[in-house]
PDB file of N, CA, C and O in Angstrom:
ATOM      1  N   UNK A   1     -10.293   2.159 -20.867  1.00  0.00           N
ATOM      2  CA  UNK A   1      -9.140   2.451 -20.030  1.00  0.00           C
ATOM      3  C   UNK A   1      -8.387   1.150 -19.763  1.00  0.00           C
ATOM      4  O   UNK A   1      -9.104   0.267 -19.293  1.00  0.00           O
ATOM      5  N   UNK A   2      -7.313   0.881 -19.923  1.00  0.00           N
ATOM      6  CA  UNK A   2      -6.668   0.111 -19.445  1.00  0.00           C
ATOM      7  C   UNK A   2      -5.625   0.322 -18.660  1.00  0.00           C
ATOM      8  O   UNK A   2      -4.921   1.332 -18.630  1.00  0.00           O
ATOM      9  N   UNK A   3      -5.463  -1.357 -17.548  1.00  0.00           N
ATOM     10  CA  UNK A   3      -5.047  -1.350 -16.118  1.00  0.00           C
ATOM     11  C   UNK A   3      -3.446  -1.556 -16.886  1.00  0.00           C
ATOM     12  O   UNK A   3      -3.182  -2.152 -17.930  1.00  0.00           O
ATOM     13  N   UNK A   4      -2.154  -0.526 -15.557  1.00  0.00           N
ATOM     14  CA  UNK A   4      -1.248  -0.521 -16.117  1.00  0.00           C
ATOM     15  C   UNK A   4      -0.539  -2.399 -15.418  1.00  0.00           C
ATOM     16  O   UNK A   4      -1.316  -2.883 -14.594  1.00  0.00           O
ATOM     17  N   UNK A   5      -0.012  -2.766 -15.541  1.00  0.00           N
ATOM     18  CA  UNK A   5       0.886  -3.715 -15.264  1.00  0.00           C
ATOM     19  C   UNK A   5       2.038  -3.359 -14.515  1.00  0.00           C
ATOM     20  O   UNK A   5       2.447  -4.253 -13.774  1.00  0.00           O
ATOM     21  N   UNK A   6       2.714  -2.218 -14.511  1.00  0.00           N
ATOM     22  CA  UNK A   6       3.521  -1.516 -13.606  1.00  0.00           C
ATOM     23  C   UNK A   6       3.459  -1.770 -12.577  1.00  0.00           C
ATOM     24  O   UNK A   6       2.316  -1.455 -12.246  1.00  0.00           O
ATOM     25  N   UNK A   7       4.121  -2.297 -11.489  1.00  0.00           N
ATOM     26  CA  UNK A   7       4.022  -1.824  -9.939  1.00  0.00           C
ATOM     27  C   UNK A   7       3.658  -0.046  -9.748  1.00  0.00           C
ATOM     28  O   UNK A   7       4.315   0.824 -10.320  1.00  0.00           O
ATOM     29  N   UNK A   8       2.528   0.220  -8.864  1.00  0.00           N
ATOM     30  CA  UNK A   8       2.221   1.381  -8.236  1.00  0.00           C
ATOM     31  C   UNK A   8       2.920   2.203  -7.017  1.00  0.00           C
ATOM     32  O   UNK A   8       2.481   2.435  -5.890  1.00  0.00           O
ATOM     33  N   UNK A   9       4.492   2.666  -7.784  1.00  0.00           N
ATOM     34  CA  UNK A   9       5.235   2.860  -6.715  1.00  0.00           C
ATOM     35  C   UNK A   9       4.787   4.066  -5.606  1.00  0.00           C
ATOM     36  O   UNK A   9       5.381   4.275  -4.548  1.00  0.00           O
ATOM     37  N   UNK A  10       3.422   4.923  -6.166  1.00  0.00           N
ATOM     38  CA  UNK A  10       3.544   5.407  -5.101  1.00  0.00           C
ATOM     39  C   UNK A  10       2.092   4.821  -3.982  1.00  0.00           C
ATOM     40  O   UNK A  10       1.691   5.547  -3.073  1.00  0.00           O
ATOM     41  N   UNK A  11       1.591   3.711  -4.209  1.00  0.00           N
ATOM     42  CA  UNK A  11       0.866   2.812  -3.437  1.00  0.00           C
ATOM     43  C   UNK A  11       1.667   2.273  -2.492  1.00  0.00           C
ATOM     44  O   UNK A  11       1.297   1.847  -1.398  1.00  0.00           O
ATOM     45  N   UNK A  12       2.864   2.296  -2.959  1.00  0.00           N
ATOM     46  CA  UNK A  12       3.765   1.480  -1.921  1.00  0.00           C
ATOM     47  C   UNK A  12       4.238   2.658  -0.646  1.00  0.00           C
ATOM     48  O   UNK A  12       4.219   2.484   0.573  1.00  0.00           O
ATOM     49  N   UNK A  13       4.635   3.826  -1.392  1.00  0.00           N
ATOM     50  CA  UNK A  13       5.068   5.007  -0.483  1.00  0.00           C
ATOM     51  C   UNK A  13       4.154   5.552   0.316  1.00  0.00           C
ATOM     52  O   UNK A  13       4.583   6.165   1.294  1.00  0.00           O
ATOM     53  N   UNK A  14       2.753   5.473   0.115  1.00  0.00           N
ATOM     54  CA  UNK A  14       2.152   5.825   0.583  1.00  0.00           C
ATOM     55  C   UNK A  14       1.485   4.643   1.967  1.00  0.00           C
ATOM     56  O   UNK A  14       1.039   5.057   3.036  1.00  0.00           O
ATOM     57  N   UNK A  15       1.552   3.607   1.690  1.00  0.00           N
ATOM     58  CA  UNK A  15       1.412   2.387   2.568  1.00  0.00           C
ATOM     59  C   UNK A  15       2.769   2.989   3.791  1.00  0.00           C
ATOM     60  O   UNK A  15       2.450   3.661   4.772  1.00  0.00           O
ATOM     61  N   UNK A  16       3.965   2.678   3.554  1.00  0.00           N
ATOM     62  CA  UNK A  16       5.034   3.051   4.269  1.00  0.00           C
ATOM     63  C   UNK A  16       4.762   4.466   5.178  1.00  0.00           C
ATOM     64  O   UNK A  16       5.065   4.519   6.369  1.00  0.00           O
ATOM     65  N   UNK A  17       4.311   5.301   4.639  1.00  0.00           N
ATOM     66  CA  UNK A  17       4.175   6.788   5.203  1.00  0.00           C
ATOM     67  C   UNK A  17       3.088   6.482   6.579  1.00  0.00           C
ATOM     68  O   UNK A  17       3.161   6.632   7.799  1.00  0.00           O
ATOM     69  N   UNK A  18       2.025   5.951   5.561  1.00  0.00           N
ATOM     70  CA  UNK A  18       0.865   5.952   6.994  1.00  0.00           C
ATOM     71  C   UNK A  18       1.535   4.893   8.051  1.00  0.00           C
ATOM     72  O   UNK A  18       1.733   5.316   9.190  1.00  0.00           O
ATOM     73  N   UNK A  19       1.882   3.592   7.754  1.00  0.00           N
ATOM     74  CA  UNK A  19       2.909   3.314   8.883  1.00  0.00           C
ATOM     75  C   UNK A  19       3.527   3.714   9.900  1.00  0.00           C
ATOM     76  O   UNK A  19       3.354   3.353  11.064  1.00  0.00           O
ATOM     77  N   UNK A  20       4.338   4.545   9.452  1.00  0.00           N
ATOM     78  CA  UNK A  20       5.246   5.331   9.862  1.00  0.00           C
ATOM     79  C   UNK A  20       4.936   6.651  10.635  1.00  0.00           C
ATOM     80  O   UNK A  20       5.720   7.282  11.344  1.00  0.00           O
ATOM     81  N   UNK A  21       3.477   6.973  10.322  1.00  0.00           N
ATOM     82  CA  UNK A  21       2.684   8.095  11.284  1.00  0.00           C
ATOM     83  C   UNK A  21       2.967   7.732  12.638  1.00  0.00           C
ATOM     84  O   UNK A  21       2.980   6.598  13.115  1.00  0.00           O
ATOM     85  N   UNK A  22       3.268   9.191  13.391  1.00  0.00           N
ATOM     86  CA  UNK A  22       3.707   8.286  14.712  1.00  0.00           C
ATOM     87  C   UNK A  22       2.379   7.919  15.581  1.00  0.00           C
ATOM     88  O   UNK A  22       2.690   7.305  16.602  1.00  0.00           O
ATOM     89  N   UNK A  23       0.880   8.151  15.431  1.00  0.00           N
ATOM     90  CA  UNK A  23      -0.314   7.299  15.784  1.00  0.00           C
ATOM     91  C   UNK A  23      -0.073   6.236  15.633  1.00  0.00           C
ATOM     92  O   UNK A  23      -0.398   5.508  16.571  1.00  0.00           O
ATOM     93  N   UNK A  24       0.540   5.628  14.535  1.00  0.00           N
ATOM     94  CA  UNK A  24       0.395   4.513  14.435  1.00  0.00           C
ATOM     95  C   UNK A  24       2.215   3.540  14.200  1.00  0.00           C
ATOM     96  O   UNK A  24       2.319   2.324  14.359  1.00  0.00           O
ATOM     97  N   UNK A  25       2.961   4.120  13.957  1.00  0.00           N
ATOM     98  CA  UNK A  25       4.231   3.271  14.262  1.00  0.00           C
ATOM     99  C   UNK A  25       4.517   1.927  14.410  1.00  0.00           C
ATOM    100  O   UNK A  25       4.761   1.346  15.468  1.00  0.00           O
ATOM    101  N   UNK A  26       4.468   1.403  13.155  1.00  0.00           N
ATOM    102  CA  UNK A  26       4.567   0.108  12.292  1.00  0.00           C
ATOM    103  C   UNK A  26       5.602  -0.130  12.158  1.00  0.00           C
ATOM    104  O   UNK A  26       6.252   0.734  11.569  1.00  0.00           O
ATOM    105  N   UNK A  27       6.252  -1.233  12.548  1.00  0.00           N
ATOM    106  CA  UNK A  27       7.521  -1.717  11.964  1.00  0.00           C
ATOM    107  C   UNK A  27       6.640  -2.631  10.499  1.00  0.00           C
ATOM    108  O   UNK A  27       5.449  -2.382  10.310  1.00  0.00           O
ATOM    109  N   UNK A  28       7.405  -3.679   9.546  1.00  0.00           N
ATOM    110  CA  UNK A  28       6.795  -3.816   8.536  1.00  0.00           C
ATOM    111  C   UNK A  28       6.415  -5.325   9.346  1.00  0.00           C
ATOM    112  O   UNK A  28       5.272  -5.779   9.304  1.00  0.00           O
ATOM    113  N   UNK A  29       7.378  -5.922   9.976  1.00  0.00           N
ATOM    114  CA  UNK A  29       6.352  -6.994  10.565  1.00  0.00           C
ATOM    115  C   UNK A  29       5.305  -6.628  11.098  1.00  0.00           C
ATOM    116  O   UNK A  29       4.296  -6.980  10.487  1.00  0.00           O
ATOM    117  N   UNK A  30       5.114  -5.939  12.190  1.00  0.00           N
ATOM    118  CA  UNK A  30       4.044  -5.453  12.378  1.00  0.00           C
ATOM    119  C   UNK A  30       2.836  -5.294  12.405  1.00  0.00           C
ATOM    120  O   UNK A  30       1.862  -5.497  13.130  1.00  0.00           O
ATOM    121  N   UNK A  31       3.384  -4.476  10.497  1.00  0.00           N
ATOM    122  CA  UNK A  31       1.712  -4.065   9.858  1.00  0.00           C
ATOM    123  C   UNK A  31       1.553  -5.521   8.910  1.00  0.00           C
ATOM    124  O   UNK A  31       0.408  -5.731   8.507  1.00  0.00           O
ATOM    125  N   UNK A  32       2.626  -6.548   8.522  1.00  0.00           N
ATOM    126  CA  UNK A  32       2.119  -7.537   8.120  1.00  0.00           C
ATOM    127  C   UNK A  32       1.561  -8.542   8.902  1.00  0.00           C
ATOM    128  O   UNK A  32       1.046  -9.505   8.335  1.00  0.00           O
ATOM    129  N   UNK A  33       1.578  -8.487   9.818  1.00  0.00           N
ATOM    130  CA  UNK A  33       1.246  -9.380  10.734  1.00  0.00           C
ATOM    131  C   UNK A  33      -0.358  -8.905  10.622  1.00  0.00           C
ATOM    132  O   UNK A  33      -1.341  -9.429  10.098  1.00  0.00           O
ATOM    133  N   UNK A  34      -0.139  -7.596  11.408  1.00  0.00           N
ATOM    134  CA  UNK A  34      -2.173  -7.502  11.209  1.00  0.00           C
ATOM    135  C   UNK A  34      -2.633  -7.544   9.926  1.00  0.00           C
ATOM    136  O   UNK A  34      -3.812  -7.890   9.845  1.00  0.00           O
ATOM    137  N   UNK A  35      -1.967  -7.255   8.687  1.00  0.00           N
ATOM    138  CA  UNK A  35      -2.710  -7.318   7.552  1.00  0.00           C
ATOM    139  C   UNK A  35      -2.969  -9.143   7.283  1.00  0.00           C
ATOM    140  O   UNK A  35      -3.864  -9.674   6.626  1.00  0.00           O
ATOM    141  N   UNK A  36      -1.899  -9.765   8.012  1.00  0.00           N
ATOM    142  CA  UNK A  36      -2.075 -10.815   7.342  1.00  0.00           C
ATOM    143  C   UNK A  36      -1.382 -11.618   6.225  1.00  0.00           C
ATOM    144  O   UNK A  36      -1.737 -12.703   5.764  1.00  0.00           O
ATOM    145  N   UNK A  37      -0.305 -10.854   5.881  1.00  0.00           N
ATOM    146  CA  UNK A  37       0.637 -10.909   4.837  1.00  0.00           C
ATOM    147  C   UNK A  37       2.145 -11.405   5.205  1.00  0.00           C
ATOM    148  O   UNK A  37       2.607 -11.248   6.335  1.00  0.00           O
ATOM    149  N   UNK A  38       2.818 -11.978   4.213  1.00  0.00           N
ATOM    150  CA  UNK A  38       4.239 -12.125   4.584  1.00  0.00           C
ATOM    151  C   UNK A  38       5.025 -10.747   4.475  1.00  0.00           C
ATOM    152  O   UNK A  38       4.530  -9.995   3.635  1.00  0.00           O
ATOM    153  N   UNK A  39       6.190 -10.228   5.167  1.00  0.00           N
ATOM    154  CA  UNK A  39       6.777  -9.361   5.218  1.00  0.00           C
ATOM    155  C   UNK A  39       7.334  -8.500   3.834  1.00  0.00           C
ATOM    156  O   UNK A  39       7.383  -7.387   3.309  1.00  0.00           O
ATOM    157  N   UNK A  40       7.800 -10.293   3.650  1.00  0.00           N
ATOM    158  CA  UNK A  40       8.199 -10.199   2.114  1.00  0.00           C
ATOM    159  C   UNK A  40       7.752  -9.417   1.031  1.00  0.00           C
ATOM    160  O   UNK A  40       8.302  -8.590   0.303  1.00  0.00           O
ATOM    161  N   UNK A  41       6.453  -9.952   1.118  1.00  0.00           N
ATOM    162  CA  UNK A  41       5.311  -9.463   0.253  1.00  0.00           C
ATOM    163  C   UNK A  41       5.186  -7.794   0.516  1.00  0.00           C
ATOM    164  O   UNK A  41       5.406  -7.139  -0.503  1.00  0.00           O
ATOM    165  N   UNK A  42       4.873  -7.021   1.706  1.00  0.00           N
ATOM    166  CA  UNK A  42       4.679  -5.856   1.896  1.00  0.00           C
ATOM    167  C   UNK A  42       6.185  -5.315   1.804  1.00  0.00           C
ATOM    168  O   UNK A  42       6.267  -4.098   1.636  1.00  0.00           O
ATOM    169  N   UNK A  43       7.326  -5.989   1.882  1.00  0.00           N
ATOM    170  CA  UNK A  43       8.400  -5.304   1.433  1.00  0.00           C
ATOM    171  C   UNK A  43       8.676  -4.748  -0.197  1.00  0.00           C
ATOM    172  O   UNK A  43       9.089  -3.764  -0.810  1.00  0.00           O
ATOM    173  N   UNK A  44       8.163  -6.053  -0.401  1.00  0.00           N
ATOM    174  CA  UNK A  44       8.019  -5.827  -2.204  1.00  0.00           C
ATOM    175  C   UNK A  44       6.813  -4.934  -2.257  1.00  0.00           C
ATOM    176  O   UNK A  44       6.710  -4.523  -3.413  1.00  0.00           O
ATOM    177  N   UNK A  45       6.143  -4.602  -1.720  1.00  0.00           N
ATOM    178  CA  UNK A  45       4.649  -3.991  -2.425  1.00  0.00           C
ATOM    179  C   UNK A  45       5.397  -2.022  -2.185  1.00  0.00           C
ATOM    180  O   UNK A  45       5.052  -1.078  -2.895  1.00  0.00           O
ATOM    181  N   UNK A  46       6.440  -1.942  -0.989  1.00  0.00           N
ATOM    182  CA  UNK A  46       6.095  -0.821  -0.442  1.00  0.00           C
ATOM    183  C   UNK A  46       7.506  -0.475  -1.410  1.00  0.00           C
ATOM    184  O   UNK A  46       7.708   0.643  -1.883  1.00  0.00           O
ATOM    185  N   UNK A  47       8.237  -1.409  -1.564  1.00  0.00           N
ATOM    186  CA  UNK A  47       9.451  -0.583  -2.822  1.00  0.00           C
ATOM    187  C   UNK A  47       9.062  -0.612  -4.254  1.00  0.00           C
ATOM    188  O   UNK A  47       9.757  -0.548  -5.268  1.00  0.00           O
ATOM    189  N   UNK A  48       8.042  -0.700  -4.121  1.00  0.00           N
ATOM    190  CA  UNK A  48       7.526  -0.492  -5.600  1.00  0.00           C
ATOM    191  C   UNK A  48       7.686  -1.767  -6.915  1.00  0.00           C
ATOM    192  O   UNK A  48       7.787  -1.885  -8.136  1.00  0.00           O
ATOM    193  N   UNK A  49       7.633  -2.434  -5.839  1.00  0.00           N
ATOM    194  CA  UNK A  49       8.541  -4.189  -7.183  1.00  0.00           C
ATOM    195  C   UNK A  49       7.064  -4.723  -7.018  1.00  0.00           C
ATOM    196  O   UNK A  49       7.130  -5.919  -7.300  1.00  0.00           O
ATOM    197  N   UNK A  50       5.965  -4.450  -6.744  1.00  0.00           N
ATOM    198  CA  UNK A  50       4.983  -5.357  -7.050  1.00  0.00           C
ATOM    199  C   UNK A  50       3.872  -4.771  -6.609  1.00  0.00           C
ATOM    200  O   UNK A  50       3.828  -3.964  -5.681  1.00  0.00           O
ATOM    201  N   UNK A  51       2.410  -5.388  -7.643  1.00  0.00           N
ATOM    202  CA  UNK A  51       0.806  -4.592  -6.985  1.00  0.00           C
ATOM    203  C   UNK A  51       0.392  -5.911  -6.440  1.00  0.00           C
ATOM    204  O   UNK A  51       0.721  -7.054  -6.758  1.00  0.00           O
ATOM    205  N   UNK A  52      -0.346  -5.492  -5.614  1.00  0.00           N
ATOM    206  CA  UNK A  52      -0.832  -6.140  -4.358  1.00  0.00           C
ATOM    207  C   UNK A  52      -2.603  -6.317  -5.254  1.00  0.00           C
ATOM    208  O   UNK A  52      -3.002  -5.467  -6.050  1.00  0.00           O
ATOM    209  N   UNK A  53      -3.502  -7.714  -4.837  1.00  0.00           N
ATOM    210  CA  UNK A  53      -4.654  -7.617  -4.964  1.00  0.00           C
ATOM    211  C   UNK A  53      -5.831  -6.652  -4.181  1.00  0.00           C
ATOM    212  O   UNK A  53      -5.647  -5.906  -3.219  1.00  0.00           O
ATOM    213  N   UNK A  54      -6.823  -6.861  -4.757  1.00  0.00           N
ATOM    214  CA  UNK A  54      -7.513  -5.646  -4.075  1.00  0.00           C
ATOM    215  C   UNK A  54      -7.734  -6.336  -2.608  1.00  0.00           C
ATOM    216  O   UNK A  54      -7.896  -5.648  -1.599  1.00  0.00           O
ATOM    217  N   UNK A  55      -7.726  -7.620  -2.594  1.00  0.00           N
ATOM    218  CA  UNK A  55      -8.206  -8.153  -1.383  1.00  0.00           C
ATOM    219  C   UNK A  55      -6.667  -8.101  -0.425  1.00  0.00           C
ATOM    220  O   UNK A  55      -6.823  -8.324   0.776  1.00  0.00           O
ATOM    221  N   UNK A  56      -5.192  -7.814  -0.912  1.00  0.00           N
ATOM    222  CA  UNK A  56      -4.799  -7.903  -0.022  1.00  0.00           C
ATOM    223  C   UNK A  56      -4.791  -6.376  -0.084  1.00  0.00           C
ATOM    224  O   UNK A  56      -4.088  -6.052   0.873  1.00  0.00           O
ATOM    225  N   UNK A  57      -5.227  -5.196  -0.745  1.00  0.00           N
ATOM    226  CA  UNK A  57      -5.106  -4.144  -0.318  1.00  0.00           C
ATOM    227  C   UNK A  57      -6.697  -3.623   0.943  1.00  0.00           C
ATOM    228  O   UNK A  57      -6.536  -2.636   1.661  1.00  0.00           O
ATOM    229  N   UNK A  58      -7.097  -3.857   0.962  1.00  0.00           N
ATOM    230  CA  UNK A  58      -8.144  -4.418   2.300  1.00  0.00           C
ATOM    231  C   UNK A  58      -7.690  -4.448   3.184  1.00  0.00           C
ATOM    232  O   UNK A  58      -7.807  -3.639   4.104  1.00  0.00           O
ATOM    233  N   UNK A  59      -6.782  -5.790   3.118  1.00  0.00           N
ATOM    234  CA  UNK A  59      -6.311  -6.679   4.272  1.00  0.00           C
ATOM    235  C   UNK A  59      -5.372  -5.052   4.846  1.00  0.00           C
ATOM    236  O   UNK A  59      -5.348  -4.698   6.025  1.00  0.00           O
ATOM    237  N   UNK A  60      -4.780  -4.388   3.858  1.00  0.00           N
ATOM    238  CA  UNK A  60      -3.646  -3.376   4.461  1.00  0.00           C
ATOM    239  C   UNK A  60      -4.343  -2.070   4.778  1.00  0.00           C
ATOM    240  O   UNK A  60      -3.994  -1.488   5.805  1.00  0.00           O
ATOM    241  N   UNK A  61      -5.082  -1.657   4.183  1.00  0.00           N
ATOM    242  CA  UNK A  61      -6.067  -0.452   4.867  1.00  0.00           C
ATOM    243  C   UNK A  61      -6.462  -0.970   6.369  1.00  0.00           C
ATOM    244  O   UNK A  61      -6.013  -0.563   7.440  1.00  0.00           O
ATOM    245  N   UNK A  62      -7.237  -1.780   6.178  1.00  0.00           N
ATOM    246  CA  UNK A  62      -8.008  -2.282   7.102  1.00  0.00           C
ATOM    247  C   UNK A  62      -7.079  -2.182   8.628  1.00  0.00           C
ATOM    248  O   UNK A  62      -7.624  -1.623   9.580  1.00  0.00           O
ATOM    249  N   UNK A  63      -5.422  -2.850   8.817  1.00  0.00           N
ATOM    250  CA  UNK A  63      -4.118  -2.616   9.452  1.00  0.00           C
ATOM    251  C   UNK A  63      -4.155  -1.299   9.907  1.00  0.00           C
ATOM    252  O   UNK A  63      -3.995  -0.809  11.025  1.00  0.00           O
ATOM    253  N   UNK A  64      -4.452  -0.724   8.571  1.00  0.00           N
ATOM    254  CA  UNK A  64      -3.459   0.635   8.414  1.00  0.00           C
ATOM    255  C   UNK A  64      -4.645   1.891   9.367  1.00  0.00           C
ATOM    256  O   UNK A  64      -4.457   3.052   9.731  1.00  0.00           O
ATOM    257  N   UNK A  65      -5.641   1.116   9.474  1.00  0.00           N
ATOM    258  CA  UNK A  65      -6.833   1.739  10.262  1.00  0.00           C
ATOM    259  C   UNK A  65      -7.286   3.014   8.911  1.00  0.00           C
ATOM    260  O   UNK A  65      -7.200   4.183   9.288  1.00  0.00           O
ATOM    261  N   UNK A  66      -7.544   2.884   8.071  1.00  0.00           N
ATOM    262  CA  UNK A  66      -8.182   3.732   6.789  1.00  0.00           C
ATOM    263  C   UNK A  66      -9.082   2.984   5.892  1.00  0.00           C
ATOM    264  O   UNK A  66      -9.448   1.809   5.910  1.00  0.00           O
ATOM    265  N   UNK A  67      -9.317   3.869   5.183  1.00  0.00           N
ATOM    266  CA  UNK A  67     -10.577   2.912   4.280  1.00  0.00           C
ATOM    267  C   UNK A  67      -9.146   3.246   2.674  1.00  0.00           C
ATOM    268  O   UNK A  67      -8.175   3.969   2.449  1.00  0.00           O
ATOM    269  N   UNK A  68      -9.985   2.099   1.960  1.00  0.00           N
ATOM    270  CA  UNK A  68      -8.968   1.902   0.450  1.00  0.00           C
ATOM    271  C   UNK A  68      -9.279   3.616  -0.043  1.00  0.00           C
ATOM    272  O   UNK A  68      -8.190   4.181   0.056  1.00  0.00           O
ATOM    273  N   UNK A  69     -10.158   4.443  -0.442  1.00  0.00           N
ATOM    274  CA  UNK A  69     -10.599   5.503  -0.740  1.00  0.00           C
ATOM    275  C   UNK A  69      -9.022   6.283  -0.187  1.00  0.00           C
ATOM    276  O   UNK A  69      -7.995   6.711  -0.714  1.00  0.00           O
ATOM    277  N   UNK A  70      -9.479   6.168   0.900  1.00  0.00           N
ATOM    278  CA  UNK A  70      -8.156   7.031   1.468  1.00  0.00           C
ATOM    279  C   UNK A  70      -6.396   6.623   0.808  1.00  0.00           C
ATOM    280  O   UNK A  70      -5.410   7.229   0.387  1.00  0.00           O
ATOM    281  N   UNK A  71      -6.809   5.320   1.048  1.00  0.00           N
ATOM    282  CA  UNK A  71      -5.482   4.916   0.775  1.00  0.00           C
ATOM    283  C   UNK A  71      -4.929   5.198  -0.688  1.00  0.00           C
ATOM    284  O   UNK A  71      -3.768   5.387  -1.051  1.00  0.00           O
ATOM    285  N   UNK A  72      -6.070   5.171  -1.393  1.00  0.00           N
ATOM    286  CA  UNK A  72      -5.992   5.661  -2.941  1.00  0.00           C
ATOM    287  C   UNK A  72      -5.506   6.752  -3.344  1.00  0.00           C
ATOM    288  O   UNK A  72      -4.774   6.927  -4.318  1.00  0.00           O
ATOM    289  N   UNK A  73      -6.057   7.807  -2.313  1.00  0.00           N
ATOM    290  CA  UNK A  73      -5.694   9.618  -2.211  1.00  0.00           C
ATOM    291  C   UNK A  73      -4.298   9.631  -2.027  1.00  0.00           C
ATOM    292  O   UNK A  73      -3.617  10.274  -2.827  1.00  0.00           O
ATOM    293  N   UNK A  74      -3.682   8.928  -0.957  1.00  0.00           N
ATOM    294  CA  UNK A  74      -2.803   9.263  -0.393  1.00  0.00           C
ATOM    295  C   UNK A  74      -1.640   8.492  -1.606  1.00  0.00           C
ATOM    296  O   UNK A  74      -0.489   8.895  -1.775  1.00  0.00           O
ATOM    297  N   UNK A  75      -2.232   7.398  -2.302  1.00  0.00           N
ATOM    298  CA  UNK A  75      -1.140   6.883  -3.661  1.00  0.00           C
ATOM    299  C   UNK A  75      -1.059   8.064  -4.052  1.00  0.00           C
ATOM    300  O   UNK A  75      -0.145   8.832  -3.749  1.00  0.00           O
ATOM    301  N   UNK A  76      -2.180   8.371  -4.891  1.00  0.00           N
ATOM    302  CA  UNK A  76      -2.176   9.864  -5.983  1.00  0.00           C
ATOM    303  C   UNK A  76      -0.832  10.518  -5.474  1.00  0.00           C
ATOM    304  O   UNK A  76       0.245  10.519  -6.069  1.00  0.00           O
ATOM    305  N   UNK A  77      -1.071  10.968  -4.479  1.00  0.00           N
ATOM    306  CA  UNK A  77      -0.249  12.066  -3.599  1.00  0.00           C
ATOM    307  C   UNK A  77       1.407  11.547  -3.456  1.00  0.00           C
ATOM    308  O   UNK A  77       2.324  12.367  -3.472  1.00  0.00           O
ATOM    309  N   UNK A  78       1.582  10.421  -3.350  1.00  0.00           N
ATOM    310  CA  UNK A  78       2.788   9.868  -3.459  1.00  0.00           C
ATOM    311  C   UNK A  78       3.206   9.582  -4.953  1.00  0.00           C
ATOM    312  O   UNK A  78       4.099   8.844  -5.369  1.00  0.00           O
ATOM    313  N   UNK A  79       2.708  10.020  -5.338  1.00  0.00           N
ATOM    314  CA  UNK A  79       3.081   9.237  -6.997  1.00  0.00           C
ATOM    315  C   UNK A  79       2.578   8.958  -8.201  1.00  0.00           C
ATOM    316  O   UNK A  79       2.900   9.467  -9.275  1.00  0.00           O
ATOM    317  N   UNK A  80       1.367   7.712  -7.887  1.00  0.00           N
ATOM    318  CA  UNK A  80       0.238   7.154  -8.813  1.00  0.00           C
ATOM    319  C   UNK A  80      -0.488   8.230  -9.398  1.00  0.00           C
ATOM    320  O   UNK A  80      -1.157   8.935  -8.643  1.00  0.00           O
ATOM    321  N   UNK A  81      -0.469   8.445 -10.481  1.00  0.00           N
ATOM    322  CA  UNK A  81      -1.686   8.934 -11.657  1.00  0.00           C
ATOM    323  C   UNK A  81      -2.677   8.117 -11.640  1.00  0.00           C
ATOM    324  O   UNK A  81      -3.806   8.602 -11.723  1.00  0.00           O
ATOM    325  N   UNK A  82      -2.561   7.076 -11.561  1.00  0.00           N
ATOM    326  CA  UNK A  82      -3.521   6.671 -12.225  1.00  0.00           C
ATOM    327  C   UNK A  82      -3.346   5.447 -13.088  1.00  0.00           C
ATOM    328  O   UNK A  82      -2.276   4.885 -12.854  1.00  0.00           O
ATOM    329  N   UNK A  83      -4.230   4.751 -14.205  1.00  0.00           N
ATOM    330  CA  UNK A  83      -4.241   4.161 -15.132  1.00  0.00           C
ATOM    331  C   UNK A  83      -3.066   5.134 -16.372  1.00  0.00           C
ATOM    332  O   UNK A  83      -3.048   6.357 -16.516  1.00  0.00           O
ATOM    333  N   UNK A  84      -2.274   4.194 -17.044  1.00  0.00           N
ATOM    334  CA  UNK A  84      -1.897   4.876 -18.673  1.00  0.00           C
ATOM    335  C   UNK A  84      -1.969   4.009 -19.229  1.00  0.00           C
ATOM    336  O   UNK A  84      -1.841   2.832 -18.890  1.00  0.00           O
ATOM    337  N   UNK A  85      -2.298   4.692 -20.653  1.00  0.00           N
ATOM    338  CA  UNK A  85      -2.282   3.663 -21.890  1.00  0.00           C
ATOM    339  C   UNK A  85      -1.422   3.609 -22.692  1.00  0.00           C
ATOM    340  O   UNK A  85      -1.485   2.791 -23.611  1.00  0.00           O
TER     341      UNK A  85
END
């Protein structure tokens, strides 16, 4: 199987959504601040212009109060298939 190189646009939509839950109501400083990240960076990750490492996807579950598992489901659901070859 090989990993796509693509940005995972719906990793990004799906980051934005749980944000945006009103439990939790994130502006993007915010959730970068607790993740730990520049804004920048989660701006680019959540419009789909860039994949994030697994360690900063951690850092954003972890924020986002979910485990990566979840956060994975909820890509699928926004978008992500998956790997293509």
């Amino acid at each position: 199987m090989r990993q796509s190189s693509e940005p995972q646009v719906g990793l990004g939509a799906a980051v934005r959504a749980r944000r945006m839950e009103p439990e939790l109501d994130l502006t993007q400083r915010a959730l970068a601040q607790r993740a730990g990240i520049t804004v920048a960076h989660l701006s680019n990750l959540e419009a789909g212009r860039t994949n994030p490492t697994w360690g900063t996807m951690r850092k954003i579950a972890d924020a986002l109060d979910i485990s990566l598992a979840e956060l994975a489901t909820r890509s699928e659901l926004h978008g992500d298939a998956g790997d293509t070859e």
